[in-house]
C-alpha positions in Angstrom: 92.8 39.4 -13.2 90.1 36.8 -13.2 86.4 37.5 -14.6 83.9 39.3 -13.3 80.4 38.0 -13.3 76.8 38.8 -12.2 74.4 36.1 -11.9 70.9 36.9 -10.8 69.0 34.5 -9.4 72.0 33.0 -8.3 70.4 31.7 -5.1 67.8 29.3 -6.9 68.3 26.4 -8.7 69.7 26.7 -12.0 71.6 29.9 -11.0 73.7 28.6 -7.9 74.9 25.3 -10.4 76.0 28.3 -12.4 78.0 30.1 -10.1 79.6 26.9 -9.2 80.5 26.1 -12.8 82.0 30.0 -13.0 83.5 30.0 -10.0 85.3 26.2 -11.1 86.5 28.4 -14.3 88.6 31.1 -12.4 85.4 33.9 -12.3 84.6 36.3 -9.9 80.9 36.0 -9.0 78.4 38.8 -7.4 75.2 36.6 -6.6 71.8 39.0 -7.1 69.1 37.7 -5.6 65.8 38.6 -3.0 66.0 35.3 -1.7 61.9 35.4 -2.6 62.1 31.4 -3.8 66.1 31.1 -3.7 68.3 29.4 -0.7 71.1 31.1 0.8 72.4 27.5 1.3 73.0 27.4 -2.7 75.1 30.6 -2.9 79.0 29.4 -3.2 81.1 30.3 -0.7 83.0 31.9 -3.0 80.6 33.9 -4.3 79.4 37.4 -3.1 75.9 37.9 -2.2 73.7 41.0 -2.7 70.3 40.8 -1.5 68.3 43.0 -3.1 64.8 42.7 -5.6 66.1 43.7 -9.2 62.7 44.9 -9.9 62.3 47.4 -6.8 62.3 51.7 -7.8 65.8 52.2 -6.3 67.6 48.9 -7.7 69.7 50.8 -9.5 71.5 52.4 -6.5 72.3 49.3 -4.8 74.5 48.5 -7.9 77.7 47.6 -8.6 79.3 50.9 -10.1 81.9 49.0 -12.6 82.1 47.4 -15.3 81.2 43.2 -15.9 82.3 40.9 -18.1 79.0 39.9 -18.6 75.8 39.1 -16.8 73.6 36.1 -16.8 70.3 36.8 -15.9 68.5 34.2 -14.3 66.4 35.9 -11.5 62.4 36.5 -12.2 59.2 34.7 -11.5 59.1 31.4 -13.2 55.7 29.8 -12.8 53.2 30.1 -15.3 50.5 28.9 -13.2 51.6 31.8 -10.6 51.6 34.3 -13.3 47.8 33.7 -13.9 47.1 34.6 -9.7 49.0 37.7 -10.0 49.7 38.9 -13.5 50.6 42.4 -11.7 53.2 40.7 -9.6 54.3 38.5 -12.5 55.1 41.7 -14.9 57.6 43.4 -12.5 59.2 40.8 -11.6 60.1 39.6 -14.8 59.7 42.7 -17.6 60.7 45.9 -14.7 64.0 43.5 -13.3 65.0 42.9 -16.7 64.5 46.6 -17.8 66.7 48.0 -14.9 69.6 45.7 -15.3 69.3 46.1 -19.1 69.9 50.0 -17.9 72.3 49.3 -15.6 74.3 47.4 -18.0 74.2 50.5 -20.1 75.1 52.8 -18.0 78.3 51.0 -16.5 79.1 49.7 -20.3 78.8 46.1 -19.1 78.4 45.4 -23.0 77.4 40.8 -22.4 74.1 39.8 -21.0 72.9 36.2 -21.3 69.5 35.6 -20.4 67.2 33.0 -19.3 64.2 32.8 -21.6 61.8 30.1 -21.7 59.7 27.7 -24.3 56.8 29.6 -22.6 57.2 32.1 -25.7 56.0 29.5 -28.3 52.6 28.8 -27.1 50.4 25.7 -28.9 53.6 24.8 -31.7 54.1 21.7 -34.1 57.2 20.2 -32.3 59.6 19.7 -32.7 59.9 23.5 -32.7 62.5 25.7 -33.6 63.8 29.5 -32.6 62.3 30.8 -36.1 58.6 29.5 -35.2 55.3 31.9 -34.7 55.7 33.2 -30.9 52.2 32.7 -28.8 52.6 32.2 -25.5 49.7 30.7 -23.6 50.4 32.4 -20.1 51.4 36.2 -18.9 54.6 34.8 -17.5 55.2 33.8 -21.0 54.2 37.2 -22.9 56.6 39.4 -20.1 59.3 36.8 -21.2 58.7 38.0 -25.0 58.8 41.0 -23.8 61.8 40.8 -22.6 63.2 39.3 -25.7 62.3 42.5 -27.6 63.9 45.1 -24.8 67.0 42.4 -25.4 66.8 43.0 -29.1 66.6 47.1 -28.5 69.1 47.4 -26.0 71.7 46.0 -28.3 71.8 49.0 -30.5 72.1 50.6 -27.6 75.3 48.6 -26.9 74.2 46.0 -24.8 74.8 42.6 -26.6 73.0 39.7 -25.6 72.1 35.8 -26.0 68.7 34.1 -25.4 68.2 30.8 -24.0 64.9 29.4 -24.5 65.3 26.9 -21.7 62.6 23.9 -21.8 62.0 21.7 -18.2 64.6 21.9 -16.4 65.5 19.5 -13.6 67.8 17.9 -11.2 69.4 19.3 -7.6 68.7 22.2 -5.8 65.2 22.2 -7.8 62.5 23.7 -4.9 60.8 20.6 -4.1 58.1 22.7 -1.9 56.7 24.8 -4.7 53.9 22.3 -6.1 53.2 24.9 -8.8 56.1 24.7 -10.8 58.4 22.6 -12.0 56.9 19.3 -13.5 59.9 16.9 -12.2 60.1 18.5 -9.0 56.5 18.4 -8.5 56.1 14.4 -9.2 59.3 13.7 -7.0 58.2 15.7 -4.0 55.0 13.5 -4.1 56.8 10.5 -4.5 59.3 10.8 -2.0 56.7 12.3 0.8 55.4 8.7 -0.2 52.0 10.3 -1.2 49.9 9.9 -4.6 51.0 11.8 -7.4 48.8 14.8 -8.2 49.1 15.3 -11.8 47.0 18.5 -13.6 46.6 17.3 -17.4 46.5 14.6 -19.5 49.4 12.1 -19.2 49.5 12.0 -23.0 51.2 15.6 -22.6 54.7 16.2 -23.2 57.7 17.9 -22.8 61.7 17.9 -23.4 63.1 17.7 -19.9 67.0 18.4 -19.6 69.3 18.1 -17.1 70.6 21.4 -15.1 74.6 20.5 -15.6 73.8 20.3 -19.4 71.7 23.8 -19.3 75.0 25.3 -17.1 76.9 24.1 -20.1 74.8 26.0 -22.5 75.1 29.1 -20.6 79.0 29.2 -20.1 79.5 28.1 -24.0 77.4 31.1 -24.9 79.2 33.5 -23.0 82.6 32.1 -24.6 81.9 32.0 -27.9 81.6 34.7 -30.5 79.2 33.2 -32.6 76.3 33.1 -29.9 76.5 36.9 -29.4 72.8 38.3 -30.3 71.3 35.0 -31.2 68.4 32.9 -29.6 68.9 29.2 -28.9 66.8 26.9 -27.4 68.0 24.2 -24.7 66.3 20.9 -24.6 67.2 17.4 -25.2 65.3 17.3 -28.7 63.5 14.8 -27.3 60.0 14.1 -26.7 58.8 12.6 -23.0 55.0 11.6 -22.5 53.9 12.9 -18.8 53.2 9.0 -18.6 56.7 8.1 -19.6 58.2 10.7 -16.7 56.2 9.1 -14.4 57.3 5.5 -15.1 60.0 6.6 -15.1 60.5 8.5 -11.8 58.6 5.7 -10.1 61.1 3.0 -10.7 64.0 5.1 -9.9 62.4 4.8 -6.5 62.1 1.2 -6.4 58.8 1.1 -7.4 57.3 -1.4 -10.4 55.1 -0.2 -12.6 51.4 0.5 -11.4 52.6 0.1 -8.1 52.7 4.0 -7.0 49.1 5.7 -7.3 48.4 8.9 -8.8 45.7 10.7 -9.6 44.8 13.2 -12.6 43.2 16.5 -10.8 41.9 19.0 -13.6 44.5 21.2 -15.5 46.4 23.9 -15.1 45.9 27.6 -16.6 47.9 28.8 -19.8 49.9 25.5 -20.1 51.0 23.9 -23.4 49.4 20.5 -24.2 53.1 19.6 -25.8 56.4 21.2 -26.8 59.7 19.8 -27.4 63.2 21.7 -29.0 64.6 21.6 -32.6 68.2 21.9 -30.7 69.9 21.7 -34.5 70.8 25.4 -34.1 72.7 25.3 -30.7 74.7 22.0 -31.6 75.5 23.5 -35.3 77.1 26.8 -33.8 78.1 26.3 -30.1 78.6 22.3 -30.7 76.3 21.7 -27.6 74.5 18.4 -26.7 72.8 17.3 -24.3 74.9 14.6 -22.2 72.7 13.7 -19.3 69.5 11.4 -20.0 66.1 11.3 -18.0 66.9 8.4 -16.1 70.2 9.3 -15.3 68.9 13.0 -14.2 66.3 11.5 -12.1 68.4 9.1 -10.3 71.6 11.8 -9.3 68.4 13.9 -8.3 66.8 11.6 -6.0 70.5 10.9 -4.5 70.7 14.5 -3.5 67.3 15.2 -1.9 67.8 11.6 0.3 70.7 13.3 0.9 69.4 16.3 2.0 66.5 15.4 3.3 63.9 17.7 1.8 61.2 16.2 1.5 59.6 13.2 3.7 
Protein backbone atom coordinates (compact mmCIF):
# COMPACT_ATOMS: atom_id res chain seq x y z
CA UNK A 1 0.00 0.00 0.00
CA UNK A 2 1.17 3.35 -0.97
CA UNK A 3 1.65 6.38 1.76
CA UNK A 4 -0.69 8.21 3.27
CA UNK A 5 -0.25 11.94 3.64
CA UNK A 6 -1.95 15.15 4.93
CA UNK A 7 -0.84 18.31 3.60
CA UNK A 8 -2.55 21.43 4.88
CA UNK A 9 -2.49 24.29 3.08
CA UNK A 10 -2.32 22.12 0.26
CA UNK A 11 -4.34 24.55 -1.92
CA UNK A 12 -1.84 27.58 -1.74
CA UNK A 13 1.37 27.82 -3.10
CA UNK A 14 4.04 26.01 -1.60
CA UNK A 15 1.60 23.23 -0.46
CA UNK A 16 -0.02 22.18 -3.90
CA UNK A 17 3.93 21.91 -5.45
CA UNK A 18 4.02 19.59 -2.52
CA UNK A 19 1.36 17.43 -3.15
CA UNK A 20 2.55 17.20 -6.60
CA UNK A 21 6.01 16.16 -5.59
CA UNK A 22 4.08 13.34 -3.13
CA UNK A 23 1.79 12.39 -5.31
CA UNK A 24 5.00 11.83 -8.23
CA UNK A 25 6.50 9.59 -5.26
CA UNK A 26 3.67 6.87 -5.09
CA UNK A 27 1.71 8.93 -1.84
CA UNK A 28 -1.69 9.12 -1.08
CA UNK A 29 -2.58 12.80 -0.43
CA UNK A 30 -5.80 14.35 1.70
CA UNK A 31 -5.41 18.16 0.78
CA UNK A 32 -6.72 20.35 4.07
CA UNK A 33 -7.49 23.56 3.32
CA UNK A 34 -10.37 26.60 3.77
CA UNK A 35 -9.59 27.83 0.49
CA UNK A 36 -9.26 31.40 2.61
CA UNK A 37 -6.03 32.46 0.23
CA UNK A 38 -5.57 28.97 -1.58
CA UNK A 39 -6.90 27.93 -5.31
CA UNK A 40 -8.82 24.95 -5.94
CA UNK A 41 -7.06 25.06 -9.37
CA UNK A 42 -3.64 24.05 -7.42
CA UNK A 43 -5.14 20.94 -5.75
CA UNK A 44 -3.81 17.67 -7.90
CA UNK A 45 -6.19 15.77 -9.36
CA UNK A 46 -5.07 13.15 -7.65
CA UNK A 47 -5.29 14.46 -4.50
CA UNK A 48 -8.40 14.47 -2.11
CA UNK A 49 -9.68 17.72 -0.92
CA UNK A 50 -11.27 18.50 2.47
CA UNK A 51 -12.41 21.93 2.96
CA UNK A 52 -12.55 22.77 6.21
CA UNK A 53 -10.65 25.80 8.64
CA UNK A 54 -8.13 23.68 10.86
CA UNK A 55 -8.51 26.35 13.46
CA UNK A 56 -12.50 26.18 13.73
CA UNK A 57 -14.06 24.53 17.48
CA UNK A 58 -15.31 21.39 15.77
CA UNK A 59 -12.18 20.71 13.42
CA UNK A 60 -11.53 17.77 15.00
CA UNK A 61 -14.72 15.96 13.97
CA UNK A 62 -14.33 16.65 10.33
CA UNK A 63 -11.18 14.41 10.66
CA UNK A 64 -9.79 11.68 9.16
CA UNK A 65 -10.19 8.80 11.90
CA UNK A 66 -6.85 6.68 10.88
CA UNK A 67 -3.73 6.76 11.16
CA UNK A 68 -1.02 8.94 8.62
CA UNK A 69 2.23 8.48 7.72
CA UNK A 70 2.95 11.81 8.43
CA UNK A 71 1.61 15.32 8.05
CA UNK A 72 3.12 18.39 6.60
CA UNK A 73 1.62 21.31 7.87
CA UNK A 74 1.64 24.11 5.74
CA UNK A 75 -1.81 25.82 6.27
CA UNK A 76 -1.95 29.28 8.53
CA UNK A 77 -1.82 32.88 8.01
CA UNK A 78 1.47 33.95 6.48
CA UNK A 79 1.69 37.77 6.33
CA UNK A 80 3.37 39.58 8.90
CA UNK A 81 2.00 42.84 7.82
CA UNK A 82 -1.62 41.19 8.12
CA UNK A 83 -0.85 39.87 11.53
CA UNK A 84 -0.33 43.56 12.75
CA UNK A 85 -4.30 44.43 11.41
CA UNK A 86 -5.62 41.50 13.19
CA UNK A 87 -3.43 39.92 15.72
CA UNK A 88 -6.75 38.09 17.03
CA UNK A 89 -7.28 36.65 13.65
CA UNK A 90 -3.57 35.97 13.20
CA UNK A 91 -3.34 33.79 16.65
CA UNK A 92 -6.05 31.19 15.61
CA UNK A 93 -5.15 30.73 12.61
CA UNK A 94 -1.77 29.94 13.09
CA UNK A 95 -1.23 28.81 17.17
CA UNK A 96 -5.32 27.16 17.63
CA UNK A 97 -4.79 25.12 13.77
CA UNK A 98 -1.60 23.98 14.87
CA UNK A 99 -2.82 22.91 18.41
CA UNK A 100 -5.79 20.84 17.07
CA UNK A 101 -3.87 18.90 14.45
CA UNK A 102 -1.00 18.50 16.94
CA UNK A 103 -4.16 16.75 19.03
CA UNK A 104 -5.50 15.11 16.35
CA UNK A 105 -2.22 13.54 15.43
CA UNK A 106 -2.27 12.26 18.95
CA UNK A 107 -5.21 10.93 19.26
CA UNK A 108 -5.09 8.80 15.88
CA UNK A 109 -1.18 8.02 16.71
CA UNK A 110 -0.17 9.70 13.46
CA UNK A 111 3.40 9.80 15.16
CA UNK A 112 5.42 12.44 11.87
CA UNK A 113 4.49 16.06 11.52
CA UNK A 114 6.64 18.35 9.41
CA UNK A 115 5.95 21.89 9.71
CA UNK A 116 6.26 25.02 8.04
CA UNK A 117 8.01 27.55 10.27
CA UNK A 118 9.40 30.74 9.26
CA UNK A 119 12.69 33.15 9.66
CA UNK A 120 9.93 35.38 11.18
CA UNK A 121 11.17 33.68 14.63
CA UNK A 122 14.66 35.34 14.57
CA UNK A 123 13.69 38.95 14.60
CA UNK A 124 16.74 41.81 14.12
CA UNK A 125 19.82 38.81 13.79
CA UNK A 126 23.59 39.13 12.65
CA UNK A 127 23.30 37.06 9.35
CA UNK A 128 24.08 34.93 8.28
CA UNK A 129 22.00 33.26 11.07
CA UNK A 130 21.71 30.03 12.18
CA UNK A 131 18.88 27.60 14.01
CA UNK A 132 20.88 27.96 17.51
CA UNK A 133 20.52 32.05 17.42
CA UNK A 134 18.53 34.30 20.11
CA UNK A 135 14.70 34.04 18.87
CA UNK A 136 12.90 37.68 18.65
CA UNK A 137 10.55 37.92 16.30
CA UNK A 138 9.54 41.42 15.21
CA UNK A 139 5.80 40.66 14.26
CA UNK A 140 2.71 38.62 16.07
CA UNK A 141 2.68 36.32 13.04
CA UNK A 142 6.15 35.62 14.02
CA UNK A 143 5.71 35.09 17.94
CA UNK A 144 2.43 32.45 17.19
CA UNK A 145 5.03 30.72 14.86
CA UNK A 146 7.37 30.31 18.07
CA UNK A 147 4.75 29.39 19.66
CA UNK A 148 4.09 26.79 17.72
CA UNK A 149 7.65 25.61 17.79
CA UNK A 150 7.37 25.06 21.57
CA UNK A 151 3.74 23.03 21.38
CA UNK A 152 6.00 21.04 18.45
CA UNK A 153 8.72 20.47 21.07
CA UNK A 154 5.84 19.36 23.92
CA UNK A 155 3.93 17.23 21.79
CA UNK A 156 6.83 15.05 21.07
CA UNK A 157 6.95 13.59 24.53
CA UNK A 158 3.71 13.14 23.95
CA UNK A 159 4.53 10.96 20.91
CA UNK A 160 4.14 13.24 18.17
CA UNK A 161 7.57 13.62 16.47
CA UNK A 162 8.24 16.48 14.37
CA UNK A 163 10.66 18.59 12.04
CA UNK A 164 10.84 22.43 11.73
CA UNK A 165 11.50 24.26 8.65
CA UNK A 166 12.40 27.77 9.06
CA UNK A 167 11.52 28.67 5.50
CA UNK A 168 13.07 32.18 4.32
CA UNK A 169 11.27 34.07 0.95
CA UNK A 170 9.90 31.78 -0.83
CA UNK A 171 9.08 32.27 -4.52
CA UNK A 172 8.17 30.97 -7.91
CA UNK A 173 4.55 29.56 -9.49
CA UNK A 174 1.37 29.37 -8.07
CA UNK A 175 2.69 32.37 -5.59
CA UNK A 176 -0.77 34.73 -5.06
CA UNK A 177 0.13 37.53 -7.18
CA UNK A 178 -3.11 39.59 -5.86
CA UNK A 179 -2.08 39.68 -2.26
CA UNK A 180 0.18 43.00 -2.26
CA UNK A 181 0.89 42.33 1.40
CA UNK A 182 2.97 39.49 1.33
CA UNK A 183 5.37 37.90 -0.48
CA UNK A 184 8.27 40.28 -1.53
CA UNK A 185 8.83 38.53 -5.14
CA UNK A 186 5.30 38.24 -5.84
CA UNK A 187 4.64 41.69 -4.85
CA UNK A 188 7.41 43.36 -7.25
CA UNK A 189 6.32 40.92 -10.26
CA UNK A 190 2.66 41.70 -9.97
CA UNK A 191 3.62 45.36 -10.41
CA UNK A 192 5.86 44.72 -13.08
CA UNK A 193 3.81 42.62 -15.14
CA UNK A 194 0.46 44.95 -14.63
CA UNK A 195 3.12 47.32 -16.29
CA UNK A 196 2.79 49.72 -13.22
CA UNK A 197 5.58 51.26 -10.93
CA UNK A 198 6.89 49.22 -8.39
CA UNK A 199 5.71 50.06 -4.87
CA UNK A 200 8.47 49.11 -2.63
CA UNK A 201 7.87 49.66 1.59
CA UNK A 202 11.67 49.94 2.96
CA UNK A 203 14.89 50.67 2.09
CA UNK A 204 16.32 48.99 -1.01
CA UNK A 205 19.54 48.39 0.94
CA UNK A 206 17.32 45.53 2.77
CA UNK A 207 17.78 42.04 2.22
CA UNK A 208 16.81 38.72 2.20
CA UNK A 209 17.63 34.89 1.07
CA UNK A 210 14.97 34.19 -1.52
CA UNK A 211 14.72 30.34 -2.58
CA UNK A 212 13.04 28.75 -5.09
CA UNK A 213 9.68 26.64 -4.21
CA UNK A 214 10.93 23.20 -6.07
CA UNK A 215 14.06 23.50 -3.81
CA UNK A 216 11.88 24.11 -0.46
CA UNK A 217 9.49 20.92 -1.76
CA UNK A 218 12.80 19.16 -1.69
CA UNK A 219 13.57 20.11 1.78
CA UNK A 220 10.26 18.99 2.95
CA UNK A 221 10.17 15.39 1.29
CA UNK A 222 14.04 14.72 2.47
CA UNK A 223 12.89 15.49 5.96
CA UNK A 224 10.15 13.23 6.00
CA UNK A 225 12.54 10.43 4.61
CA UNK A 226 15.27 10.67 6.60
CA UNK A 227 15.83 9.56 10.20
CA UNK A 228 18.20 12.04 11.05
CA UNK A 229 15.77 15.13 10.59
CA UNK A 230 13.28 13.66 13.09
CA UNK A 231 12.88 16.42 16.03
CA UNK A 232 15.34 18.87 14.65
CA UNK A 233 14.93 22.57 13.22
CA UNK A 234 16.52 23.51 9.88
CA UNK A 235 16.36 26.50 8.09
CA UNK A 236 15.68 26.70 4.18
CA UNK A 237 17.40 29.44 2.25
CA UNK A 238 19.91 29.74 -0.32
CA UNK A 239 22.65 31.06 2.21
CA UNK A 240 22.72 33.77 0.22
CA UNK A 241 22.35 37.39 0.75
CA UNK A 242 20.03 39.54 -2.03
CA UNK A 243 19.83 43.50 -1.58
CA UNK A 244 15.90 44.57 -2.32
CA UNK A 245 17.90 46.62 -5.11
CA UNK A 246 19.52 43.60 -6.49
CA UNK A 247 15.84 41.66 -6.74
CA UNK A 248 14.67 44.42 -8.45
CA UNK A 249 17.37 44.58 -11.20
CA UNK A 250 17.04 41.64 -11.31
CA UNK A 251 13.24 41.03 -11.87
CA UNK A 252 13.28 44.04 -14.25
CA UNK A 253 15.51 42.52 -16.81
CA UNK A 254 13.96 39.24 -16.77
CA UNK A 255 11.13 41.29 -18.26
CA UNK A 256 13.09 42.85 -20.98
CA UNK A 257 13.64 45.87 -19.28
CA UNK A 258 17.41 47.67 -18.91
CA UNK A 259 18.26 48.97 -15.98
CA UNK A 260 16.60 52.30 -14.71
CA UNK A 261 14.22 51.82 -17.24
CA UNK A 262 11.14 50.47 -15.03
CA UNK A 263 10.09 53.15 -12.30
CA UNK A 264 9.51 52.48 -8.75
CA UNK A 265 8.91 54.19 -6.04
CA UNK A 266 9.84 53.75 -2.10
CA UNK A 267 6.37 54.34 -0.12
CA UNK A 268 7.19 54.25 3.83
CA UNK A 269 7.76 50.78 5.57
CA UNK A 270 6.02 48.14 6.62
CA UNK A 271 5.15 47.04 10.39
CA UNK A 272 7.32 44.30 12.39
CA UNK A 273 9.57 43.64 9.26
CA UNK A 274 13.29 42.66 9.51
CA UNK A 275 15.69 45.23 7.99
CA UNK A 276 17.88 41.98 6.87
CA UNK A 277 18.14 38.16 7.38
CA UNK A 278 19.65 35.53 5.44
CA UNK A 279 20.22 31.38 6.45
CA UNK A 280 23.41 29.70 7.81
CA UNK A 281 21.99 26.45 5.72
CA UNK A 282 25.37 24.48 6.95
CA UNK A 283 23.08 22.38 9.24
CA UNK A 284 20.49 21.07 6.59
CA UNK A 285 23.24 20.34 3.86
CA UNK A 286 25.50 18.50 6.67
CA UNK A 287 22.56 16.08 7.72
CA UNK A 288 19.89 15.83 4.93
CA UNK A 289 22.65 16.67 2.12
CA UNK A 290 20.27 19.50 0.79
CA UNK A 291 21.19 22.49 -1.47
CA UNK A 292 19.72 24.74 -3.05
CA UNK A 293 19.68 24.10 -6.94
CA UNK A 294 17.59 26.79 -8.41
CA UNK A 295 19.21 30.52 -8.59
CA UNK A 296 17.30 34.01 -8.51
CA UNK A 297 17.42 34.52 -11.96
CA UNK A 298 16.63 31.24 -13.01
CA UNK A 299 13.43 31.28 -10.34
CA UNK A 300 12.34 34.56 -11.65
CA UNK A 301 12.38 33.73 -15.19
CA UNK A 302 10.38 29.95 -14.88
CA UNK A 303 8.05 32.22 -12.73
CA UNK A 304 7.33 34.91 -15.16
CA UNK A 305 6.87 31.88 -17.84
CA UNK A 306 4.05 30.65 -15.76
CA UNK A 307 1.98 33.76 -14.90
CA UNK A 308 2.24 34.82 -19.00
CA UNK A 309 1.08 31.62 -19.15
CA UNK A 310 -1.67 31.93 -17.05
CA UNK A 311 -2.46 35.15 -17.30
CA UNK A 312 -2.79 36.52 -13.74
CA UNK A 313 -1.92 39.53 -13.74
CA UNK A 314 -2.22 42.27 -16.59
Amino acid sequence: MSKQAIVTGGAGFIGSHLADALLADGWTVVVIDNLSTGNVENIPDRADLLQIDISQDDFLNYMPTGKFDAIFHLAGQSSGEISFADPQYDAKANILGTVLLLEWCRRTGTDRMIYAGTMGVYGNVTSPVSEDAPLAPLSFYGTGRLANENYLRIYRDLGVQSTVLRLFNVFGPRQNMANLRQGMVSIFMSYVAAGEPILVKGSKERYRDIVYVDDVVRAFILSESDDKAVNETFNVGTGRKTHVYELLDCLIEVFGYKPGEFPVEYVGNTPGDQFGIFADVSKIKRILNWIPEVDLKDGLTRMREWLLETNRVG
